[in-house]
C-alpha positions as CSV (number, residue, x, y, z in Angstrom):
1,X,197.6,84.4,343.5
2,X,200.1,82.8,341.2
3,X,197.9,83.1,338.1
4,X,200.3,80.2,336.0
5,X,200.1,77.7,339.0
6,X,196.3,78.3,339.3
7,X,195.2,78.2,335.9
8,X,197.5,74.9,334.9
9,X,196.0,73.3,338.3
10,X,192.5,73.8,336.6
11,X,193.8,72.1,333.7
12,X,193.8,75.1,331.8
13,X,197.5,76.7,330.4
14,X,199.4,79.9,330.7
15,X,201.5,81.3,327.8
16,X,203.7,84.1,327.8
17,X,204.4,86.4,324.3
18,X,207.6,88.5,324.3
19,X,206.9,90.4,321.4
20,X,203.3,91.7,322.8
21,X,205.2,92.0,326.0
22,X,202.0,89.8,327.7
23,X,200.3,86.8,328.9
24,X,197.4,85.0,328.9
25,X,195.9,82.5,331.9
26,X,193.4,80.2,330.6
27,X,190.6,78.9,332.6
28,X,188.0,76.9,330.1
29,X,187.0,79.0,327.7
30,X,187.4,82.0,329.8
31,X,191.0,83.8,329.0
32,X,192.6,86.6,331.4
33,X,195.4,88.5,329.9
34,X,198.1,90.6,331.3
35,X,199.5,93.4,329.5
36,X,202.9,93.5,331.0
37,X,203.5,97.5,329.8
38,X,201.2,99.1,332.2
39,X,200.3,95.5,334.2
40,X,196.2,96.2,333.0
41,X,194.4,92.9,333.4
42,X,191.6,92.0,330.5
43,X,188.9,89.0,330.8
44,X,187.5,87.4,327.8
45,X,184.5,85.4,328.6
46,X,183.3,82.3,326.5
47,X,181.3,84.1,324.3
48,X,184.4,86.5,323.5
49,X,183.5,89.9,325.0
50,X,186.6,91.5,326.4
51,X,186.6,93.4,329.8
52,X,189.5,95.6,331.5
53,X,189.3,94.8,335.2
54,X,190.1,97.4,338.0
55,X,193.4,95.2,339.0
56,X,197.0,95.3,338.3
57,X,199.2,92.6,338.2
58,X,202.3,92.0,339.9
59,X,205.6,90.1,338.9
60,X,207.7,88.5,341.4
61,X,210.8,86.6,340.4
62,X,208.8,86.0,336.7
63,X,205.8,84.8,338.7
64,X,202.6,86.8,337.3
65,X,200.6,87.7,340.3
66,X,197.0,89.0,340.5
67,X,194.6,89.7,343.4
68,X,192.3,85.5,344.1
69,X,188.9,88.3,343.0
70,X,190.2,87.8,339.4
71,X,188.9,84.5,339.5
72,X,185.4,85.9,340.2
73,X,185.1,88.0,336.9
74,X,185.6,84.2,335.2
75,X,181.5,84.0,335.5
76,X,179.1,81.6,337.0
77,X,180.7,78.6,339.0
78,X,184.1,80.5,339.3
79,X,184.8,81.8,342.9
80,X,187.7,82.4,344.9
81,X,187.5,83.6,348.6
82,X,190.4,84.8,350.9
83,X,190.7,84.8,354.2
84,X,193.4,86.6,355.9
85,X,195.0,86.2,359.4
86,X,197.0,83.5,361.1
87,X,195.3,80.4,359.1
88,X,195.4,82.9,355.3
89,X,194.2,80.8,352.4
90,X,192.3,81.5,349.4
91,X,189.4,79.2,348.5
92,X,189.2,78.6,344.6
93,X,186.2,76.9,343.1
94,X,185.4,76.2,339.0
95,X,182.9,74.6,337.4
């Protein structure tokens, strides 16, 4: 999924640091950050414990993508559910 488009369209932001060489996608006070020199994917929940997640991100025309399952390492009342085939959509839901 396009992790800027999904986390401004939960009214959350996305910001991008040249000098770290990563970005951050912010979904309430949950924060997923990309670490664009080996594309590893960390989650900081609310209550700031960091976690690296089995997932590397990919970058398409500048457009950080990451597998929809992301969005399920956000907590309780974040979900996201893909469906594949003709009709292929992912289902997002956040609190």
């Amino acid at each position: 999924i396009p992790m800027r488009l999904v986390a401004e369209s939960d009214h959350g932001f996305a910001n991008w640091n040249a000098e770290e060489n990563e970005s951050w996608f912010q979904f309430d006070h949950n924060l997923i950050t990309v670490e664009f020199g080996d594309n590893s994917v960390h989650v900081t929940n609310a209550s700031g414990e960091t976690t690296q997640v089995d997932m590397t991100a990919q970058v398409v025309n500048g457009v950080t993508f990451l597998p929809a399952e992301i969005i399920n390492s956000l907590g309780e009342g974040y979900s996201a559910v893909a469906e594949s085939g003709d009709g292929a959509q992912v289902t997002i839901t956040t609190p």
